[in-house]
N, C-alpha and C positions, 0 to 999 in steps of 0.2 A: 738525512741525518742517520737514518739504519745502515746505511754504509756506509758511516764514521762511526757507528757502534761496533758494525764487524771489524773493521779497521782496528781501532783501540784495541777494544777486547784481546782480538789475537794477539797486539804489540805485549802488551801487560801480559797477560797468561803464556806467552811464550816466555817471557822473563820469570815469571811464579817457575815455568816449569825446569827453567835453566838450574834457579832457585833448591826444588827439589831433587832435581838430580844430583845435585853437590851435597846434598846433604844426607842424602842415601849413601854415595859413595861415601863420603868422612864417617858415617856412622860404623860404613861394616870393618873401614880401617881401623876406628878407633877400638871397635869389638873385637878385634883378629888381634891388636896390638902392631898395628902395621903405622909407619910411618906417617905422617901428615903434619900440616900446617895447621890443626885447629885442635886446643885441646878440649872442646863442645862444641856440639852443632853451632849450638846459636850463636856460636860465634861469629855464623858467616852472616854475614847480612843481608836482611831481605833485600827486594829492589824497591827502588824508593818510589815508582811509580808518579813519576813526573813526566812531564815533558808533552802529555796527554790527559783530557778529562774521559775516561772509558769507564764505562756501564759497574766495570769490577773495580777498579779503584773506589766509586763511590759505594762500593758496598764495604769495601775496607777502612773507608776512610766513615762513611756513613756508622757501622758499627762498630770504630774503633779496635778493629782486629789488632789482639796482642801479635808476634812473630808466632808464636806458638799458635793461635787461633788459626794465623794466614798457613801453616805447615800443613794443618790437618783438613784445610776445607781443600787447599789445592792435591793434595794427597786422594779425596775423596774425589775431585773431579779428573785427574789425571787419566783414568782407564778407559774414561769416555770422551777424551778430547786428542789426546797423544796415547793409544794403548800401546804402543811399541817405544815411549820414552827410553825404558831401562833394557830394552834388550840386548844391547851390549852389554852393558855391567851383567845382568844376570847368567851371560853365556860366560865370560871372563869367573865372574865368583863359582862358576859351575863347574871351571872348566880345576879351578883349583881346588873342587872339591871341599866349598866348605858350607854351612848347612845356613840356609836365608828364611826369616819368617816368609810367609805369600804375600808376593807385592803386586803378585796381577790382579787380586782382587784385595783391596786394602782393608784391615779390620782396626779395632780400636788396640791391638795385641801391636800391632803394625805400629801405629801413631806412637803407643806408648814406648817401642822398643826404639823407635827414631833419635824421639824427644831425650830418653831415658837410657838406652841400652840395660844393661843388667843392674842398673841403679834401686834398689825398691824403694827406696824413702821419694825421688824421684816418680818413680812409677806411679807409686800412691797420691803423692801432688797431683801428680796430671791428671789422674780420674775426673776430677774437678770438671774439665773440657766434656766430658759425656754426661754430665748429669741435668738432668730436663732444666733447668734453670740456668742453666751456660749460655752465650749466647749463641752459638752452633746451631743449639738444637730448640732453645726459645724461637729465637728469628727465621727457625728450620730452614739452616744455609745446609745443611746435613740431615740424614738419616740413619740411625743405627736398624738397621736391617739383622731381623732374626728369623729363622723358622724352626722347624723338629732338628734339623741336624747341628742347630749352635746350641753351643754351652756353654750359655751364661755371658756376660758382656762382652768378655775377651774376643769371641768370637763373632761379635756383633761386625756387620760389613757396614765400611762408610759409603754412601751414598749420597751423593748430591740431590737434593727435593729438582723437581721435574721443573718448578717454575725456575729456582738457580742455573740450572743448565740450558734451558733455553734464553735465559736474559744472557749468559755470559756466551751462546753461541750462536743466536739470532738476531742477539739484540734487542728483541721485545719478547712480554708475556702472550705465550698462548692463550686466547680464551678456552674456557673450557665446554663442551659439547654436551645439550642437554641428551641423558643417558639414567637408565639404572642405578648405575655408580654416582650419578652427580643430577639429583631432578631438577634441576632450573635453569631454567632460559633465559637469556639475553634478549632485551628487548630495546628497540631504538624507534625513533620517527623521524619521518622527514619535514613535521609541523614546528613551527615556533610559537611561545609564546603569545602573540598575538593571535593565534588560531584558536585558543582555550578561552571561552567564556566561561568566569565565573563569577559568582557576587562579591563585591568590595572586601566583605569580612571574609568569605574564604583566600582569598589571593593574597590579603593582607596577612594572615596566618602563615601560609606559602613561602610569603617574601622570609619570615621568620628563619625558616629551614634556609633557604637559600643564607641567610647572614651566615646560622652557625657552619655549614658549607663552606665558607670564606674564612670565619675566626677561628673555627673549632679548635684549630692546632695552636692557636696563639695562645686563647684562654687557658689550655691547659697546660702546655707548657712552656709557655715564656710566661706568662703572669702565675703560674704556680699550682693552678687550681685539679691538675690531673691527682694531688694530695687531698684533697675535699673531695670531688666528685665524680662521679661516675663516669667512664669512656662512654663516645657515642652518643646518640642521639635519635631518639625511638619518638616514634608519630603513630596516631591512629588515622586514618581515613575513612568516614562512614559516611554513607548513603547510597540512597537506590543505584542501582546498575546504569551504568552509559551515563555517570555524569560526572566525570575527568578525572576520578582515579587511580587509574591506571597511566593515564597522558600525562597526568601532574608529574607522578614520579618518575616516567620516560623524560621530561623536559628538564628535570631538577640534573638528573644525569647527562644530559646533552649539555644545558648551561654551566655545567661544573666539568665537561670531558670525563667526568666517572662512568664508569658501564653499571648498569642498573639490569639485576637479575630477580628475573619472576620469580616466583615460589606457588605454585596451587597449593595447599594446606588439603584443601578437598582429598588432590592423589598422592599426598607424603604419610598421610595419616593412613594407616593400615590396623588392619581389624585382628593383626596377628603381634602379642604382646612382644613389646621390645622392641620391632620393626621400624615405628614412627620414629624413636629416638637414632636409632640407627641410621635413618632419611635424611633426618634434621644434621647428626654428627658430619655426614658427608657432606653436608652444603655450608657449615661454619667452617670445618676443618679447610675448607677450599676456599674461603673468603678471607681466612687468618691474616693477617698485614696488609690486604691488599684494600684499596678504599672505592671497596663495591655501595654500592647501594644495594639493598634486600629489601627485596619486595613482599611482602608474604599475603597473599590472595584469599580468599575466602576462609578469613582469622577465623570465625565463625564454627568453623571443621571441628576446629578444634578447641581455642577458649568460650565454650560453651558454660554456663553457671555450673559450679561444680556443687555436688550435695553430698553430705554425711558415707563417706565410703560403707556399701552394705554388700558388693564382692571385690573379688577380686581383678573384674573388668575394669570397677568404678576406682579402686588403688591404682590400677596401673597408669590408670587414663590422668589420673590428676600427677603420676611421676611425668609422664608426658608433657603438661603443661609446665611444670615447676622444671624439668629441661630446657626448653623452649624456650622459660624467661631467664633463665643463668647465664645460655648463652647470649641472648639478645642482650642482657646487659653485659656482655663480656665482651660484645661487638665494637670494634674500637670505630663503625663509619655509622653510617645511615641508614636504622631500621624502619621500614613502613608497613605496618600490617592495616588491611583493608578488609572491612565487614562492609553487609548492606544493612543488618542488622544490630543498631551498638546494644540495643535492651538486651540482646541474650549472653553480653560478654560478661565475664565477673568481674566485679567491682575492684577487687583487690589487683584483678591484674590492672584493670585503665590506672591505676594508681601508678603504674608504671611508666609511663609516659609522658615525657617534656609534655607534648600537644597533644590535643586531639580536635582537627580539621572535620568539619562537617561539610560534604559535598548533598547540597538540596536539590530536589527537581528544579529546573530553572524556570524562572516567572517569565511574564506575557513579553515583556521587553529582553530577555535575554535569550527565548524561543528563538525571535524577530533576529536579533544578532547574529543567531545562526544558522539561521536560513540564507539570511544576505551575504554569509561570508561561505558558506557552502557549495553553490553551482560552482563553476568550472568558467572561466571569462571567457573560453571558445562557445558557449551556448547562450540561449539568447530563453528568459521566459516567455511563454504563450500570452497574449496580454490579459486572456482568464484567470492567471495567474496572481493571487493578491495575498504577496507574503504577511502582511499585517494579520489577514483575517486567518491565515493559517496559525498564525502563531496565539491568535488570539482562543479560535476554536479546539483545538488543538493540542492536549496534556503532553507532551513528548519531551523523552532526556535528550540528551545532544547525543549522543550515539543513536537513538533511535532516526532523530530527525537527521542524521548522514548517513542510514540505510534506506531513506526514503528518498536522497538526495543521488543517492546508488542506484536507485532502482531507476527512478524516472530520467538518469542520464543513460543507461544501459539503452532503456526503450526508445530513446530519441535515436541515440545508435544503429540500433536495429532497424531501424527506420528511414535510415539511412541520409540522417538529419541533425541539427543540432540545436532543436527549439525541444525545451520541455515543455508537454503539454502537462497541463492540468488533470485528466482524467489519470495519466500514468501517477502524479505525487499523491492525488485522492487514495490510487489500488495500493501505491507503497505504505498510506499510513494505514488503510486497511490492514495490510499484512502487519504490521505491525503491531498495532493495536489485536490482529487474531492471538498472536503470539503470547501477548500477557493478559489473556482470556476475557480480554475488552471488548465491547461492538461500538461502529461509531454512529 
């Protein structure tokens, strides 16, 4: 199917680009007072963009591009897909000597003189197109690009957003790479469903998510209600460490094909004022449209109870959080933030939240469940081996009890074997139990 994305795409966008070449040249005729067949651009007709389903059609047809929207977004992708489109005409109007705004790097001066030529009641209409509520620049099919040397809109340069230019010339979205710029990771497994034990009531909560997963887009709008209530759908996840957390929301994202992205709260949170919110803007800004799953990790970092601001640390710290929840509630997919402690979160924030799932240590039979689903069916147990009584003896989450399932298949390994003794699972839960300053 990605090469019948590149296929289409180029068919389409070499037609946009035919598109805007005829309409560069009519503009400069009509500007010069040179002869032509069209007394307005838009006279001339887009392309109807049939004959093919390409990646760019549906975003035309998806956002309902006016001809003027479709003018200005292919005008913006132009430089970076065809840069040598107008070099004939630009050597020809060169050659006659007559004066062209810059069309190697297109600006909003550009679009408007297209659309508009010396029209200003025109010109002033079309502003419309750049104002943060257009859909250009809502749906950020577009970029108005500024620094020290533009002044002011006019010279604002159109730029295509990084994910438009890779869907209309890869065919798919880039993921993005956990970095500085962008702190969250991508997370996947190769476990299903049936590998996650958990208790009846929590999976049943689970299933929940997975519905609005499924409905989410009907409810709000085919049945209406995106007019009532809130985008998105926000979850707490609490309980001790290694007991499916983090697998829940890896699995909801494998069950659904959505990519499900980490967040540690721990290292977004910065001790230096303004920083956090800056962390946080770079991981919504990059999740804008796209129907990620956000994971956000040890919630705890940061929604911590808040008390009576008495400096300027404890001000800054609660703008922190009242960020955090504007965007999450602005998130139009799947937010999950996960604590191990819910007692230290503030009340006003859980009030935020469709659910809140509780992941408990697992009891004596759900131990046992995953012990027995854990070895490996190339190894064989020691008959010393008596998973009842381990699970029975034995306090352990399920990540604990598969670093102990780690250890004692490593040693059989080593061993150059494939029977787990018993002495080796006794040293893993050892270690294990050292770890969370337990003896056994």
């Amino acid at each position: 199917m990605v090469d019948l994305n590149y296929k289409y795409n180029a068919r389409h966008l070499a037609e946009e680009l035919a598109w805007l070449k005829e309409v560069v040249k009519t503009r400069y005729m009509l500007y010069h007072g040179k002869k032509t067949s069209y007394r307005d651009v838009l006279e001339i007709p887009p392309p109807s963009l049939n004959g093919c389903n390409s990646l760019y059609s549906e975003v035309v047809r998806g956002c309902r591009l006016t001809a003027e929207e479709r003018l200005v977004l292919v005008l913006a992708l132009y430089p970076h897909i065809a840069p040598n489109l107008l070099d004939s005409f630009l050597k020809e109007i060169a050659a006659e000597k007559i004066d062209t705004p810059l069309l190697q790097t297109p600006t909003v001066d550009t679009a408007l003189f297209l659309l508009a030529g010396d029209n200003l009641e025109k010109r002033f209409y079309y502003y419309r197109l750049f104002e943060p509520d257009s859909i250009l620049i809502r749906e950020e099919l577009i970029t108005l690009e500024q620094d020290d040397t533009t002044k002011g809109l006019l010279e604002a340069r159109l730029v295509p957003s990084k994910d438009v230019l890779a869907l209309f010339t890869t065919g798919r979205l880039h993921p993005p790479r956990y970095s500085h710029e962008f702190p969250a990771q991508r997370i996947t497994t190769e476990l299903e469903w049936k590998d996650l034990v958990l208790p009846a009531r929590t999976r049943a909560q689970v299933e929940e998510i997975k519905i609005w997963l499924k409905h989410g887009r009907t409810l709000l709008y085919e049945w209406g209600l995106n007019k009532k209530i809130a985008p998105g759908y926000r979850c707490l996840f609490h309980g001790p460490p290694g007991t499916g957390k983090t697998l829940t929301a890896t699995l909801l994202g494998k069950d659904t094909g959505l990519d499900v992205y980490r967040i540690d709260l721990s290292l977004v949170v910065s001790k230096f004022i303004g920083e956090t919110e800056k962390n946080l803007k770079k991981i919504f800004d990059a999740a804008h449209n796209r129907d990620w799953i956000l994971f956000f990790d040890e919630a705890d970092a940061l929604f911590t109870k808040r008390t009576e601001v008495q400096t300027a640390h404890d001000r800054f710290s609660n703008q922190e959080v009242a960020y955090l929840l504007h965007r999450v509630e602005e998130h139009t997919g799947l937010v999950i933030l996960a604590t191990n402690r819910k007692s230290n979160l503030d009340e006003a924030f859980l009030r935020r939240f469709q659910c809140m799932i509780e992941f408990p240590m697992p009891t004596k039979q759900e131990r046992l469940r995953i012990w027995q689903k854990g070895f490996s069916e190339k190894s064989v147990l020691e008959k010393a081996v008596n998973l009842e009584e381990l699970a029975e003896r034995y306090e352990l989450t399920g990540a604990s009890i598969m670093n102990v399932v780690r250890y004692a298949s490593l040693m059989a390994l080593n061993e150059g074997s494939n029977v787990i003794r018993a002495s080796h699972i006794l040293k893993g839960i050892e270690k294990e139990y050292t770890k969370e300053g337990r003896t056994i």
